[in-house]
C-alpha positions as CSV (number, residue, x, y, z in Angstrom):
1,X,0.0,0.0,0.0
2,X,2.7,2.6,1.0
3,X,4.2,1.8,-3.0
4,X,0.5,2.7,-4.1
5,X,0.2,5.6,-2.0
6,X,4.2,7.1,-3.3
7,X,2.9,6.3,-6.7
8,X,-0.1,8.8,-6.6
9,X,2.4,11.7,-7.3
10,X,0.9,13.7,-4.2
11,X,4.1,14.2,-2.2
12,X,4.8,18.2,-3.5
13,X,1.1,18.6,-2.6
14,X,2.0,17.4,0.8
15,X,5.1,19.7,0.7
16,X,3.4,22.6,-0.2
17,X,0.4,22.2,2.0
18,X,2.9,22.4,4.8
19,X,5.5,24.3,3.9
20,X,3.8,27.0,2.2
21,X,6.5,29.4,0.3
22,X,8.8,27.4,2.1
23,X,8.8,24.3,0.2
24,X,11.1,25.6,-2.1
25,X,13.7,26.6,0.1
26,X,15.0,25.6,3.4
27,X,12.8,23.1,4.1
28,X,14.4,21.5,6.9
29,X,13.8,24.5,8.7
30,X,10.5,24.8,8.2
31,X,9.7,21.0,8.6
32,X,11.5,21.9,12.0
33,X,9.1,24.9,12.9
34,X,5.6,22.1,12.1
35,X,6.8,20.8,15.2
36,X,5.5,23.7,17.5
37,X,2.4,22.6,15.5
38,X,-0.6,21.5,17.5
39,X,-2.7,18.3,16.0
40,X,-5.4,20.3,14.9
41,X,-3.1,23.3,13.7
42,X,-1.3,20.8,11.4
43,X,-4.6,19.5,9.8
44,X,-6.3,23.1,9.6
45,X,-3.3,23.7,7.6
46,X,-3.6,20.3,5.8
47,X,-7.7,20.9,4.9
48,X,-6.9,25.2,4.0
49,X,-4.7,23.9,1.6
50,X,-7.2,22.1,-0.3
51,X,-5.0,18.4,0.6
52,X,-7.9,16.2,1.2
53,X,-9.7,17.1,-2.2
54,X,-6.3,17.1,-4.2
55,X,-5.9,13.4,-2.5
56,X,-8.7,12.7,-3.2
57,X,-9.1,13.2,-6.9
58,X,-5.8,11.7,-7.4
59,X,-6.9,8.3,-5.5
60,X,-9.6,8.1,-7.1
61,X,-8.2,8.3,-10.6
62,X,-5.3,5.9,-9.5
63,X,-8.5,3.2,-8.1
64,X,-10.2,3.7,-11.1
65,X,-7.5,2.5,-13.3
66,X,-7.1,-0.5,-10.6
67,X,-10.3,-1.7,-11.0
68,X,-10.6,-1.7,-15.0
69,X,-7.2,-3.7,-14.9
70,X,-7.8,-7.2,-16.1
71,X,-6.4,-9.6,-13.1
72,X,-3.0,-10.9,-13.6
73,X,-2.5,-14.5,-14.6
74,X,0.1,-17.0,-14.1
75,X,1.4,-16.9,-17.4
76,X,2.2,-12.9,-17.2
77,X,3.6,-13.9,-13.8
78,X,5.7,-16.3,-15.1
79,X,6.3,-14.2,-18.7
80,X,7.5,-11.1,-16.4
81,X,9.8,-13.7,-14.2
82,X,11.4,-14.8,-17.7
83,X,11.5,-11.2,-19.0
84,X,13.9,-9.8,-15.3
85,X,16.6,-12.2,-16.6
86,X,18.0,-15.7,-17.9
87,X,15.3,-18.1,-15.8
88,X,14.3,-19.9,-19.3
89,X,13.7,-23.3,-17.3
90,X,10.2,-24.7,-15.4
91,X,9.8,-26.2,-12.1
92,X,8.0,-29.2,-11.4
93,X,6.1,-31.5,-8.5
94,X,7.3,-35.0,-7.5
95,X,4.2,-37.3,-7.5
96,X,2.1,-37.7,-4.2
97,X,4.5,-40.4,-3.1
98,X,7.1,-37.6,-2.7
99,X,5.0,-35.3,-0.9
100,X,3.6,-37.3,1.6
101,X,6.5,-38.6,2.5
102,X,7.7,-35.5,3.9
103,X,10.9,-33.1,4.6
104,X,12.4,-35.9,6.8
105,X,12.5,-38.1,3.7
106,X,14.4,-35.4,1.9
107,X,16.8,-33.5,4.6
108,X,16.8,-35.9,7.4
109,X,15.3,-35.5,11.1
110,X,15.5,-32.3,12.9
111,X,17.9,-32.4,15.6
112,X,15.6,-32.6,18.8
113,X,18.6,-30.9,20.7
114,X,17.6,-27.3,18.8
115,X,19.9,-24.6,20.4
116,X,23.2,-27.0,19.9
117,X,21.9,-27.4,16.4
118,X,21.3,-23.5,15.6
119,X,24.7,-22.5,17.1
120,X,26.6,-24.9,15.3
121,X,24.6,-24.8,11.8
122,X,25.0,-20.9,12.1
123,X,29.3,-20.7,13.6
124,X,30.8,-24.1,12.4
125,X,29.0,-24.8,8.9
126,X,31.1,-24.5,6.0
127,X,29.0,-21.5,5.3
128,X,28.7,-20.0,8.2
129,X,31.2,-17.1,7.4
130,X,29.4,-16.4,3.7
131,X,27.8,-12.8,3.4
132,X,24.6,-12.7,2.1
């Protein structure tokens, strides 16, 4: 949501609804002096600067456009995974054998002594020393 919400281009709105003249100048200062603000100072300042309706508009046009999108399939999932880089290759599922039989069947048993085995998987594995 907080991509969506960048995306709707209303941040020098913001910026000009509080910092008035300001916003083009020091604006540290200014976001500095918001701070002697009271709540209801800040959104009287918000709501005189005509914020609410500019947001407004501009969600509404961006949810418009949302909702006359046609819903994403897995092939333009997968087409878009294939399009970021080399990945030309397809997964596939072991029969039902394979899955019921489990992660034991595959990586072994947990050890049941689980701090001894998180220290030493994490400080004496040959990767342990890798950065990620």
């Amino acid at each position: 949501l907080g991509e969506s919400m960048t995306s709707l281009g209303t941040t020098e709105d913001l910026a000009h609804a509080l910092l008035g003249e300001a916003s083009g100048s020091d604006q540290l200062v200014a976001m500095r002096a918001l701070a002697d603000l009271s709540e209801p100072e800040l959104a009287d300042r918000l709501s005189t600067a005509g914020l609410i309706s500019t947001l407004a508009k501009s969600l509404a046009a961006h949810l418009k456009m949302l909702g006359e999108e046609k819903p994403v399939t897995g092939l333009d999932l997968h087409l878009k995974f294939i399009q970021t880089g080399n990945y030309n290759f397809e997964l596939s599922y072991g029969d039902q054998s394979r899955f019921f039989s489990g992660l034991e069947n595959r990586i072994g048993p947990p050890d049941p002594l689980v701090e001894q085995a998180l220290v030493r998987e994490h400080t004496e594995a040959a990767d342990s020393n890798d950065e990620f």
